[in-house]
DOTIKOL-353551 format. One line per field, with one value per residue (C-alpha): residue in one letter; x, y, z. Coordinates in Angstrom, 1 decimal. Each point is the difference from the previous one (the first is absolute). Example, Ala and Ser with C-alpha at 12.3 -4.5 7.8 and 13.67 -1.06 7.14 Angstrom:
BEGIN
type c(A;S)
X c(12.3;1.4)
Y c(-4.5;3.4)
Z c(7.8;-0.7)
***
This chain:
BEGIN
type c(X;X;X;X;X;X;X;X;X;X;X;X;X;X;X;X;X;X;X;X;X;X;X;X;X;X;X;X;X;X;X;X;X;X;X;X;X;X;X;X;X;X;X;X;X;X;X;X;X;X;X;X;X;X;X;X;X;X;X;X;X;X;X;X;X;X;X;X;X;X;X;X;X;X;X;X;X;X;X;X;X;X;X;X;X;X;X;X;X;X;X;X;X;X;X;X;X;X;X;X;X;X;X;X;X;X;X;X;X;X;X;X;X;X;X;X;X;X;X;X;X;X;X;X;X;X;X;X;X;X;X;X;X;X;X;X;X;X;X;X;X;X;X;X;X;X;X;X;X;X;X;X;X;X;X;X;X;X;X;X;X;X;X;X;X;X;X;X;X;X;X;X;X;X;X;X;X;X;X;X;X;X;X;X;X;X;X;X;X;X;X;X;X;X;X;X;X;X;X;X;X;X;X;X;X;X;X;X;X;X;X;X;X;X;X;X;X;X;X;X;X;X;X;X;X;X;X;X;X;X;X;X;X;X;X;X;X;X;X;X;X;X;X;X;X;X;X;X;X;X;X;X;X;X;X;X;X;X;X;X;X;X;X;X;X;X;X;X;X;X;X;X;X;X;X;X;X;X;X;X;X;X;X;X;X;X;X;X;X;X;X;X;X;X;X;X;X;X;X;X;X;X;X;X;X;X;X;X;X;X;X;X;X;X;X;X;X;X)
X c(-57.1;2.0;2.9;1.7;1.5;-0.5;1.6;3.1;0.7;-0.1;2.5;2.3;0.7;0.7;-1.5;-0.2;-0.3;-1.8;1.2;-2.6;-0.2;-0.9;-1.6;1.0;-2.0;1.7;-3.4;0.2;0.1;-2.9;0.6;3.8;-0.6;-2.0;2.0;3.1;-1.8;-1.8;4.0;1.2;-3.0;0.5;3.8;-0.7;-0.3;-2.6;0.4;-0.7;0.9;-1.8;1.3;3.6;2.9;0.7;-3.7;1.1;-2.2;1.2;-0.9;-3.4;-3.1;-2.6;-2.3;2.9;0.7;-3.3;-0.2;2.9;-1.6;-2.8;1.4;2.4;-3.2;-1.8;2.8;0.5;-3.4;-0.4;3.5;-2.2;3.6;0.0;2.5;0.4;-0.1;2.0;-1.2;2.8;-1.3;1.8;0.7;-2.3;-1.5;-3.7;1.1;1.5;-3.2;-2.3;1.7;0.1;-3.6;-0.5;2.7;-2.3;-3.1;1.7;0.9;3.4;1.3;2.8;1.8;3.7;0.2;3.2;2.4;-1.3;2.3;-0.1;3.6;-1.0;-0.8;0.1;-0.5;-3.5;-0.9;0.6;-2.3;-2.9;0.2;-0.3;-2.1;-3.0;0.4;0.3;-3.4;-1.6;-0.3;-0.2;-1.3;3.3;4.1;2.1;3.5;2.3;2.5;3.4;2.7;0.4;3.2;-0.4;-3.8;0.5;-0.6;-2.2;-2.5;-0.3;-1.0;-2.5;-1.8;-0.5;-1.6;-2.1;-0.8;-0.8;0.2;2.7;1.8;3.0;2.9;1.5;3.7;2.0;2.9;3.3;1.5;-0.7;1.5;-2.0;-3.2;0.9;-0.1;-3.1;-2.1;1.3;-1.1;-3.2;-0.8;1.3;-3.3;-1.9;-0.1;0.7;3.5;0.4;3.3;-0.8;2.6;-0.5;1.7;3.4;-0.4;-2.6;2.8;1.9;-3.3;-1.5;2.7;-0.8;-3.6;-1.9;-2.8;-1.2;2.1;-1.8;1.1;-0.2;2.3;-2.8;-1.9;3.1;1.1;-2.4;1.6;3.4;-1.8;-2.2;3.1;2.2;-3.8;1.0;3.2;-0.2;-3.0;2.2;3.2;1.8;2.5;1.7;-2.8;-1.3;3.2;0.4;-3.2;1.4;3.3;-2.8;-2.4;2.7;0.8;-3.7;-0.4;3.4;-1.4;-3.0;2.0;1.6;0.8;-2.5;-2.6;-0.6;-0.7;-1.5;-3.3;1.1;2.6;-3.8;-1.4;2.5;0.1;-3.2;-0.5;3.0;-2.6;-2.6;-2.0;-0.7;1.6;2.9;-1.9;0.9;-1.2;2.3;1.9;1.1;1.0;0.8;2.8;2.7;0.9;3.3;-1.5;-2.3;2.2;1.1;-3.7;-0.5;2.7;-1.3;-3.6;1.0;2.3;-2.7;-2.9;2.7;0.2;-4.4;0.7;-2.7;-2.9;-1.9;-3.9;-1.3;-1.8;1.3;1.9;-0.8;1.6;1.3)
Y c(-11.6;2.3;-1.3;3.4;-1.3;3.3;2.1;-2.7;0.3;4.0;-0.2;-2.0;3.0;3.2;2.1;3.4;2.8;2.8;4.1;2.1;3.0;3.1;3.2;3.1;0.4;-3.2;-2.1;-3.1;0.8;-3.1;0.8;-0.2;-3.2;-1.4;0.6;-1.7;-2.8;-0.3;0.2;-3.2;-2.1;1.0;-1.3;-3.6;1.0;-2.0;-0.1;3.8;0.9;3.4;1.5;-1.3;1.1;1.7;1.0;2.2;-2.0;1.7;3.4;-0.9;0.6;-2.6;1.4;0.6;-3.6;-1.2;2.1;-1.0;-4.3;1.3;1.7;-3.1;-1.9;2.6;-0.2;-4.1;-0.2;2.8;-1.4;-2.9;-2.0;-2.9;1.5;-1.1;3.2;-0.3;2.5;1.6;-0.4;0.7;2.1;-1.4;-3.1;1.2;2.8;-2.4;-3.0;3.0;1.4;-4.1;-0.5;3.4;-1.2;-3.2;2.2;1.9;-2.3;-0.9;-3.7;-0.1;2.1;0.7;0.3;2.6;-0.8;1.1;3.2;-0.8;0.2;-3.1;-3.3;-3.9;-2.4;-0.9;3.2;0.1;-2.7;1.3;3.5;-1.6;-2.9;2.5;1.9;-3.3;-1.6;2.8;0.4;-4.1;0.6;2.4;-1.7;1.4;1.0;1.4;2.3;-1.3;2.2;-0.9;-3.0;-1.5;-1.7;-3.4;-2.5;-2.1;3.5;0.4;-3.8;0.2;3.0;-1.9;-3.2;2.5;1.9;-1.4;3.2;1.1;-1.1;2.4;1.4;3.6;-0.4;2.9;-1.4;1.2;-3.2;-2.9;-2.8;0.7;0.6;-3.7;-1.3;1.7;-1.0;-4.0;0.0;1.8;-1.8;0.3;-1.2;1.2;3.8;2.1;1.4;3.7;1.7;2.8;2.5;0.1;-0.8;0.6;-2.8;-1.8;-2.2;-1.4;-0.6;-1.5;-2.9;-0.8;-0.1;2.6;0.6;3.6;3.2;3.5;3.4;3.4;0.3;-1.5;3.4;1.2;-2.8;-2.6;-1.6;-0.3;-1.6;-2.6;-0.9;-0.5;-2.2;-2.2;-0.8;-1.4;-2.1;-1.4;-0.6;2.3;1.6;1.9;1.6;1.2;1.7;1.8;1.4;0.6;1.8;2.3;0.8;0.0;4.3;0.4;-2.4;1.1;3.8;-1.1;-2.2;2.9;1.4;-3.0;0.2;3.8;0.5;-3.5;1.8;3.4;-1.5;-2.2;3.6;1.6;-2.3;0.1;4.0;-0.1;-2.3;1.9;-2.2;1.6;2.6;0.0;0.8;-2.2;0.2;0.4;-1.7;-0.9;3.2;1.2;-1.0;2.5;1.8;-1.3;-3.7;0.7;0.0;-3.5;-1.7;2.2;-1.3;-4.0;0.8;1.8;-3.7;-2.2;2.1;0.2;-3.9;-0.4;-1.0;2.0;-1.1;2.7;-0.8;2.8;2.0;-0.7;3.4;2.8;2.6;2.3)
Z c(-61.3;-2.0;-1.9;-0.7;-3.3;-1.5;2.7;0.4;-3.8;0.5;2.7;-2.6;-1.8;-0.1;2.9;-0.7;2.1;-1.0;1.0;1.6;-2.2;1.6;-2.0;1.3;3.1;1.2;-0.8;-1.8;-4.1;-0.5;-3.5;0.0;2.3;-2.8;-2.7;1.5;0.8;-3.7;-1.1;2.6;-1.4;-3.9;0.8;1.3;3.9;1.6;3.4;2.1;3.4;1.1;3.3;-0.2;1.5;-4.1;0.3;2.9;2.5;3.6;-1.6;-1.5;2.5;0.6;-2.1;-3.0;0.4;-0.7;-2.8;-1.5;0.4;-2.1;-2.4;-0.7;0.0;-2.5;-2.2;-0.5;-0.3;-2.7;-2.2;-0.2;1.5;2.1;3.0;3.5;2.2;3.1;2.5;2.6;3.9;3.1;3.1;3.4;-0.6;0.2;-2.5;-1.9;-0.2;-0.4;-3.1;-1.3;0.3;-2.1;-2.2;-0.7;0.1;-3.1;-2.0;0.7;-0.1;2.7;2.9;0.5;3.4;0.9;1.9;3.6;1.1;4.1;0.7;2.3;-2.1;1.6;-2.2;1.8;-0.6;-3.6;-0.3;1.7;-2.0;-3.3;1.1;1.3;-3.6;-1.5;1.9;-1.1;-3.4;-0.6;-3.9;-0.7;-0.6;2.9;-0.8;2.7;-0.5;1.7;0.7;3.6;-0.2;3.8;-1.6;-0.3;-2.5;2.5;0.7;-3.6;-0.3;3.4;-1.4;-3.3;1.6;2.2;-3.1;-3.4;-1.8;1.4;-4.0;-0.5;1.5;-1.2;1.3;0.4;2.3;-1.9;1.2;-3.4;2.3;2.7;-2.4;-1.4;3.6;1.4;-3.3;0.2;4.2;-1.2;-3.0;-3.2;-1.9;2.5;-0.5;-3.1;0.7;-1.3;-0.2;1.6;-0.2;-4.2;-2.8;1.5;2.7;-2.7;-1.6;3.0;2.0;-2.9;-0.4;3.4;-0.2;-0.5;-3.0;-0.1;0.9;0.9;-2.0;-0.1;-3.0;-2.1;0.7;-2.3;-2.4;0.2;-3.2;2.1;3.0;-1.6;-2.5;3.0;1.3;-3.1;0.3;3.5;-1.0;-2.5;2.2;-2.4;2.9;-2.4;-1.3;2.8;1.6;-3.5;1.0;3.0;-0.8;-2.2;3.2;2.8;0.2;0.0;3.0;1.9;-0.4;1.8;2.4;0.8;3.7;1.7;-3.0;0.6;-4.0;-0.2;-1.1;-0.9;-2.8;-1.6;-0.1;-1.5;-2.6;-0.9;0.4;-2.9;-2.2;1.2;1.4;3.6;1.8;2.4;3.3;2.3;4.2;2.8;1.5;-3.3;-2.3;-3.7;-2.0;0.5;-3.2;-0.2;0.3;-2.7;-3.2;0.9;0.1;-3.3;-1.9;1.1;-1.4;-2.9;-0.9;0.9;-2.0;-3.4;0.5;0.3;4.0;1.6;-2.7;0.1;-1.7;-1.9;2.1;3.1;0.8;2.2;-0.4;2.7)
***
C-alpha cells in the first residue's frame, strides 16, 4: 500500500502554480513553459501543479491540458530534481477520472481535484464527485480543491476513511476561523492542510494549522515566497508579515474587482522580466495600460533586491 510520504511532504510547502504561456498564435510556448519551470526548480520549488486555476485550467483544451502534465513531467525529470507534480483535474466526473488516470499514466504523483462549478452542491454529493476521482487513480495522493464553505468537516473526514489517498486539502475559504474549524472536524493530522489562497492568507492559516500554501507569485519572486515558507516553519510571525507588507500590492492588484487580474497581473510580471508573454485567454484579458506601470514598478524593486532569482539562462526574451 502506498504511504504517500513523498507527496504529503510536497503539500507542506510551497505549491506553485505555474502560467500557461501562450506564443503568438495562442499555442502553448513549450519552450517558454520549460523555461519557467527550469527557473521554479533552480529556486527551491519542489512541488508543481500543471492545469491550475494560475495555469489558466478552464481555458486550456483537453488535449492542452495533457500536454502541459507532460511537459511538467519532461522537465523534473530532465533537471534531474526530485519534485512532486500535482496535476489539475476537474469539470464532469468521467472528464475528470479520465484526465486522472492519464495524469498517472504520465508521470504525475497526485491530482488537485477543482472545486466542482455546479451551482448545486449537497454535501453527499461532494463526496461522491471526489470519491469516484479518488477510487480511481488508487496509486496517485488526491487533493481537493475547497472553495465551497457549506462542506463540512465530517464529509471531508468520510471521504478520507473511504479514500486512503485522498492526503491533502488545498483550502481556499477566506474565512481563517472557519478554515481552523473545518480542518479540527476533519482531521488535523489527518490531511496536509494547504493555505490555499497564497501567501497573503499563508500566515494566518498557517497558525491554525496548515503546512504548505500554493502560489503564483513564486512564478515572479520565488526568493520572496519560499523566504516567507521559512519564516512560518520557524513560528517567526513577524517575519513573515514583513514579507507580507512586501508582496501585499502585487496580490491586492490581482485580488482586484473578484480576481479579474488574478492571472493577467502573474503575466504581466513576468512579460516585464521577460520571461513569457502577456497573452492571456478570455474570459480573462490584458493588463490595461494604466494598470501596467504599477506591476512594473513591484518587479523592477523585487529584481534590484535578487527577489525573482533568475538562473542564467533562464530568459526568453519577447
Amino acid at each position: 500500500m502506498t504511504d504517500f510520504v513523498a507527496q504529503r511532504a510536497a503539500l507542506a510547502d510551497v505549491v506553485a502554480i505555474p502560467v500557461t504561456p501562450f506564443d503568438a498564435e495562442d499555442r502553448i510556448d513549450a519552450g517558454a513553459y520549460r523555461a519557467l519551470l527550469r527557473r521554479l526548480l533552480t529556486a527551491g520549488v519542489r512541488a508543481l501543479t500543471p492545469n491550475g486555476n494560475t495555469s489558466e485550467f478552464y481555458s486550456l483544451t483537453p488535449a492542452e491540458r495533457r500536454a502541459e502534465v507532460a511537459l511538467t513531467v519532461e522537465a523534473v525529470a530532465e533537471s534531474g530534481v526530485e519534485a512532486q507534480i500535482l496535476a489539475g483535474v476537474g469539470q464532469e466526473v468521467p472528464a475528470a477520472v479520465a484526465a486522472a488516470r492519464e495524469a498517472a499514466e504520465a508521470g504525475a504523483h497526485m491530482v488537485m481535484v477543482h472545486q466542482p462549478v455546479h451551482p448545486y452542491v449537497s454535501q453527499e454529493g461532494w463526496l461522491a464527485y471526489h470519491r469516484a476521482i479518488a477510487e480511481a487513480v488508487p496509486e496517485l495522493g488526491v487533493v481537493p480543491y475547497l472553495r465551497n464553505p457549506a462542506i463540512e468537516g465530517g464529509t471531508l473526514a468520510r471521504l478520507g476513511a473511504a479514500c486512503p489517498n485522498v492526503i491533502g486539502v488545498k483550502y481556499a475559504v477566506p474565512d481563517p476561523v472557519r478554515f481552523a474549524t473545518v480542518s479540527r472536524d476533519a482531521g488535523l493530522d489527518r490531511f496536509v492542510w494547504v493555505a490555499g489562497l497564497a501567501e497573503l492568507s499563508a500566515p494566518a492559516y498557517f497558525a491554525s494549522g496548515a503546512t504548505g500554501f500554493t502560489s503564483g507569485l513564486v512564478n515572479v519572486a520565488p526568493r520572496l515566497t519560499l523566504a516567507m515558507l521559512r519564516a512560518l516553519r520557524a513560528a517567526d510571525y513577524p517575519a513573515a508579515m514583513r514579507i507580507w507588507e512586501e508582496i501585499r500590492p502585487f496580490e491586492e492588484l490581482r485580488a482586484e474587482r473578484q480576481s479579474a487580474n488574478n492571472v493577467t497581473v502573474v503575466k504581466e510580471a513576468l512579460a516585464h522580466l521577460g520571461l513569457c508573454r502577456r497573452d492571456i485567454r478570455p474570459p480573462s484579458s490584458p493588463l490595461p495600460e494604466a494598470e501596467r506601470g504599477a506591476v512594473a514598478a513591484l518587479v523592477g524593486r523585487w529584481r534590484a533586491a535578487g527577489s525573482t532569482s533568475e538562473a542564467p539562462g533562464t530568459e526568453v526574451r519577447r
